[in-house]
C-alpha positions as CSV (number, residue, x, y, z in Angstrom):
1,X,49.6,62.4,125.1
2,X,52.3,62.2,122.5
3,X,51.3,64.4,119.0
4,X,50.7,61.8,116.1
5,X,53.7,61.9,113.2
6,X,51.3,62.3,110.9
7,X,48.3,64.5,111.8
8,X,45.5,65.0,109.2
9,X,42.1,67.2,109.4
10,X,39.1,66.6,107.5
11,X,36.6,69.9,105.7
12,X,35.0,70.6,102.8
13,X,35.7,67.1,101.3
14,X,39.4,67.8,101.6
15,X,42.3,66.1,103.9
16,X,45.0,68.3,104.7
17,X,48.1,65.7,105.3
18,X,50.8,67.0,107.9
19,X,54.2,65.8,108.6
20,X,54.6,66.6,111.8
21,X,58.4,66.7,113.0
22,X,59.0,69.8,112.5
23,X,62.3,69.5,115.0
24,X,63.8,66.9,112.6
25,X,62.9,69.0,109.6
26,X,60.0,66.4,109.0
27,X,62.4,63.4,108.2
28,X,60.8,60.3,107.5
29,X,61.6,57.9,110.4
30,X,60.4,54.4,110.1
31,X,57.3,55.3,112.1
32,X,56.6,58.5,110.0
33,X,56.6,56.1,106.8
34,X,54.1,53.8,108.8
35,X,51.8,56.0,109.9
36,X,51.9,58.2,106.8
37,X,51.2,55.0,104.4
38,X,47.9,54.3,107.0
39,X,46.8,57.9,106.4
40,X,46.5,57.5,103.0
41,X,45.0,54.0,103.0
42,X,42.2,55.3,105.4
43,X,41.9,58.7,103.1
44,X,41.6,56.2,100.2
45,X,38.8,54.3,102.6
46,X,36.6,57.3,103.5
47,X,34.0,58.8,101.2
48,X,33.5,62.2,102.3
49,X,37.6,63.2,101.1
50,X,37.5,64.1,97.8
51,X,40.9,65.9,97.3
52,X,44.1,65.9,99.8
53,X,46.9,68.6,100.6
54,X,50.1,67.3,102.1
55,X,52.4,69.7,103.8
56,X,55.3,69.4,106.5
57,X,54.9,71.2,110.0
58,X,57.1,74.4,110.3
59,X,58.6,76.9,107.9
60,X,62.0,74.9,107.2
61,X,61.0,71.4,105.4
62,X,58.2,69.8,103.9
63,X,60.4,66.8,104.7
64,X,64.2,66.4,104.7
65,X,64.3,62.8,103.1
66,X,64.7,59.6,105.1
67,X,65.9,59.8,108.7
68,X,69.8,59.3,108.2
69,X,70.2,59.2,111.8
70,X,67.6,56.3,111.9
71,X,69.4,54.7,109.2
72,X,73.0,55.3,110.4
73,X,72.3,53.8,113.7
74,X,71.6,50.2,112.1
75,X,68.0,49.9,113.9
76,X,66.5,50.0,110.3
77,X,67.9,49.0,106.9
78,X,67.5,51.2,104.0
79,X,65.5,47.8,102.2
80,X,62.8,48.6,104.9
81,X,62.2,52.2,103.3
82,X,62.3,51.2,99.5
83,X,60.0,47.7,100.1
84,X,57.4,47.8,97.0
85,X,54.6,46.9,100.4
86,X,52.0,49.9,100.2
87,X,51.6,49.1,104.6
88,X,55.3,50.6,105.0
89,X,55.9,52.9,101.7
90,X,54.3,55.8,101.8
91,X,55.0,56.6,98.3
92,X,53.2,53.2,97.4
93,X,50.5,54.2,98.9
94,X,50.1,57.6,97.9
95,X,50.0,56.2,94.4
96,X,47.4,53.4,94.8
97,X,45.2,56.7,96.3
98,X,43.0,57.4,93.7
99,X,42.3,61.2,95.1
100,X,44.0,64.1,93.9
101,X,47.4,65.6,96.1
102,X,48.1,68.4,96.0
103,X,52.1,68.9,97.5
104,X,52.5,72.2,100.0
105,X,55.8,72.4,100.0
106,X,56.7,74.7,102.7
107,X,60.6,74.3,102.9
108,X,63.2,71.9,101.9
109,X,62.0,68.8,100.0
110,X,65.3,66.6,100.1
111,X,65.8,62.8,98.6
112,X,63.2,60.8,99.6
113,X,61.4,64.0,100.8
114,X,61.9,65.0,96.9
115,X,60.1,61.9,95.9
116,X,57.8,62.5,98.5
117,X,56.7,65.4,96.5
118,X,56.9,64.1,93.3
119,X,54.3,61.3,94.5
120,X,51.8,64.5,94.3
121,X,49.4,65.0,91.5
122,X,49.8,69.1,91.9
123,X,52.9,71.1,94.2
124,X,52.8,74.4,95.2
125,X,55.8,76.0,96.5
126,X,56.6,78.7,99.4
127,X,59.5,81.2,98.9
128,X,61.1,78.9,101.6
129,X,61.1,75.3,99.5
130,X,64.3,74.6,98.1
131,X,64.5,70.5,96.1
132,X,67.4,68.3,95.9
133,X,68.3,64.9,95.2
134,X,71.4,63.8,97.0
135,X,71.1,60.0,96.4
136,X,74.1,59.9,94.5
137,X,75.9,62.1,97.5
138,X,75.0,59.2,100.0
139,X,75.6,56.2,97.6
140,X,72.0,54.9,98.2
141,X,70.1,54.5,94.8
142,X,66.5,55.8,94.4
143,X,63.6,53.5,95.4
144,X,60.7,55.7,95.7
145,X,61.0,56.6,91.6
146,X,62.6,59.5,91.6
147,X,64.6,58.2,88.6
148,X,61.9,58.0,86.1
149,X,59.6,60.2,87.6
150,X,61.8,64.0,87.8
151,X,62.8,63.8,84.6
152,X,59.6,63.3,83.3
153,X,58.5,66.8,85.4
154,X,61.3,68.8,83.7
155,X,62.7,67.2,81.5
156,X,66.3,64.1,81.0
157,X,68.5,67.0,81.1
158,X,67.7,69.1,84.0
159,X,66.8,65.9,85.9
160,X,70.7,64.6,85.3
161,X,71.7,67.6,86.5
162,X,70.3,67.7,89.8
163,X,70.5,63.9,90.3
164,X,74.2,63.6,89.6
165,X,75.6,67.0,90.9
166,X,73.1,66.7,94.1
167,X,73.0,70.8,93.9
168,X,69.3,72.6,95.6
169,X,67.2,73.7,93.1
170,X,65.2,77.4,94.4
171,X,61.2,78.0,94.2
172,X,61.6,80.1,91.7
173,X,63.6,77.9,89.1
174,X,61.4,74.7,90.6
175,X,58.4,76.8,88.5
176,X,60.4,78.5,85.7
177,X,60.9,74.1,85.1
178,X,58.2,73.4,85.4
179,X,57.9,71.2,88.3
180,X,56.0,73.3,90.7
181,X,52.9,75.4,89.2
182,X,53.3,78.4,91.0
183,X,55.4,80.2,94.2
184,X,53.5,82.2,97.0
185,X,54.8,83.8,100.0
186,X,54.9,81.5,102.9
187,X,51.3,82.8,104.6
188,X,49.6,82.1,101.6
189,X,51.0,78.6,100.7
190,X,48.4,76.2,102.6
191,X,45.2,78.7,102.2
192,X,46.2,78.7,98.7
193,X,46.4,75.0,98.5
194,X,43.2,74.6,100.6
195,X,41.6,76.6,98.0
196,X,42.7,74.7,94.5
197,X,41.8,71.4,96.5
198,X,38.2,72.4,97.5
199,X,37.5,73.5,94.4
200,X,38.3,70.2,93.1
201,X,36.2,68.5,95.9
202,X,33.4,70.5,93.9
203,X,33.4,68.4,90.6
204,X,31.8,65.6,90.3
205,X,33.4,62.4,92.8
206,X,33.8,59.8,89.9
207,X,34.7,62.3,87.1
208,X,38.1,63.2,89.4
209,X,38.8,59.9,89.5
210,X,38.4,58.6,86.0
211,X,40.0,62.3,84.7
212,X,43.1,61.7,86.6
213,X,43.5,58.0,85.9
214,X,43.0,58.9,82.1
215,X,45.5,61.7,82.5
216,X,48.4,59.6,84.6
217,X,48.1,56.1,82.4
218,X,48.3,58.4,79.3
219,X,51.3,60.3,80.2
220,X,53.5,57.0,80.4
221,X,52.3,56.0,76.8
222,X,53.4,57.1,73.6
223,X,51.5,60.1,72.3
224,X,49.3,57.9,69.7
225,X,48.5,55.1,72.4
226,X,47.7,57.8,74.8
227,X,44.7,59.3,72.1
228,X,43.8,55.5,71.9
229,X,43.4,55.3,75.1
230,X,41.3,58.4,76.0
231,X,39.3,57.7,72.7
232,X,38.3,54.2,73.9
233,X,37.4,56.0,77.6
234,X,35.4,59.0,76.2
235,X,33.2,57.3,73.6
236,X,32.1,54.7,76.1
237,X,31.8,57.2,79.0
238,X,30.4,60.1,77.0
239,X,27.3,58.5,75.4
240,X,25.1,58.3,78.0
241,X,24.9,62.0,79.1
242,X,21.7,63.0,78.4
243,X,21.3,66.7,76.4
244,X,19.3,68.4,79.2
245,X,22.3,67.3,81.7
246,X,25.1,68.7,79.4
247,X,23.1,72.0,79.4
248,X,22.6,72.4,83.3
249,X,26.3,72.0,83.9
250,X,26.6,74.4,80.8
251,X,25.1,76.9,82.8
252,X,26.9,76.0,86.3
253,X,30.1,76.4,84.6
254,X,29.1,79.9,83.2
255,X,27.8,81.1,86.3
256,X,31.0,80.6,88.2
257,X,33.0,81.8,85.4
258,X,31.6,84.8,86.3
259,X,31.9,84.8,89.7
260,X,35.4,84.3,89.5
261,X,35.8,87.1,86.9
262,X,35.3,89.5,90.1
């Protein structure tokens, strides 16, 4: 029986999200992009995830970018791979997900692999990931919003200059950016991401959810509209907590604050 493209496990509350082809550095055939869009509709679906990990199979890519090889032959237009539809744009769909991701990136993430990435709420990156954006390279403009989306992670300048030079960008300058949170040696990547999401499969379903929505819609506001906003949210969702409640979770945060002191 032929492996699926996209092959995703289910513990703890958490999805981990493979790309699996690993023999074309991951690259994101027409297929890929279908069944990776369904995986995220169904994780979207099912109760018991609560946080998901996507990674790429292999130590070489997360995922190269689109399959040029697919796209050079004429069997699929590049129209298919930027359509705005959620059933056949994986990016869409990772977006409309309303779960934390948390990006592995285990090797190169390359054009549309690079959006890929920046689709995540959270990356992590191996000694092995390398990020580029070679759109302009190939002539083919973004569709997946990589445009707006990169140089809000580090900033208009740096962004320009790995969009319009189409240069790799290492790990370790990807966190001195700011656009991965740390680097780990390549053993450690995917326990270490396992980790961060179970321990965000711990809080509270609904809290995640609102939390990040309040965090995401704020950050493409203006500074003032973004405190409106999250005043409007807490003061109706914070008046119902009842004293006694506050001061149970009080406790259950101290208590693992210690824990994880040792």
């Amino acid at each position: 029986m032929e492996e699926r493209l996209v092959q995703v496990e289910i513990a703890d509350g958490v999805a981990l999200v493979t790309l699996n082809r690993p023999q074309a550095m991951n690259a994101l055939s027409l297929a890929l992009r279908h069944e990776l869009a369904a995986a995220f509709r169904a994780i979207e679906a099912d109760d018991a995830v609560r946080a998901v990990v996507l990674t790429g199979a292999g130590t070489r890519a997360f995922t190269a970018g689109l399959d040029l090889k697919e796209l050079g032959s004429g069997e699929t237009g590049i129209g298919n791979a930027t359509t705005p539809d959620p059933d056949a744009n994986p990016v869409k769909a990772m977006r409309h997900c309303t779960k934390p991701v948390i990006g592995a990136i285990n090797g190169v993430a390359i054009t549309g692999g690079f959006e890929l990435a920046l689709a995540c709420d959270i990356l992590i990156a191996s000694e092995n990931a390398r990020f580029a954006d070679t759109h302009a390279r190939i002539g083919i403009m973004p569709g997946w919003g990589l445009s707006q989306e990169l140089s809000r992670r580090i900033g208009l300048s740096r962004a320009m200059e790995l969009s319009l030079s189409g240069n790799f960008l290492d790990a370790c300058t990807a966190a001195s950016w700011g656009l991965v949170n740390r680097v780990l040696p390549a053993d450690q990547l995917l326990p270490a991401a396992l980790c961060l999401a179970r321990d965000i499969a711990g809080v509270d379903r609904e809290m995640v959810r609102a939390y990040r929505a309040l965090i995401r819609e704020g950050f493409g506001m203006s500074f003032a509209d973004g405190l409106a906003l999250e005043h409007r949210l807490s003061s109706a969702a914070n008046t119902g907590l009842a004293p006694d409640e506050i001061e149970r979770r009080r406790g259950a945060v101290m208590a693992r604050g210690r824990s994880q002191n040792h």
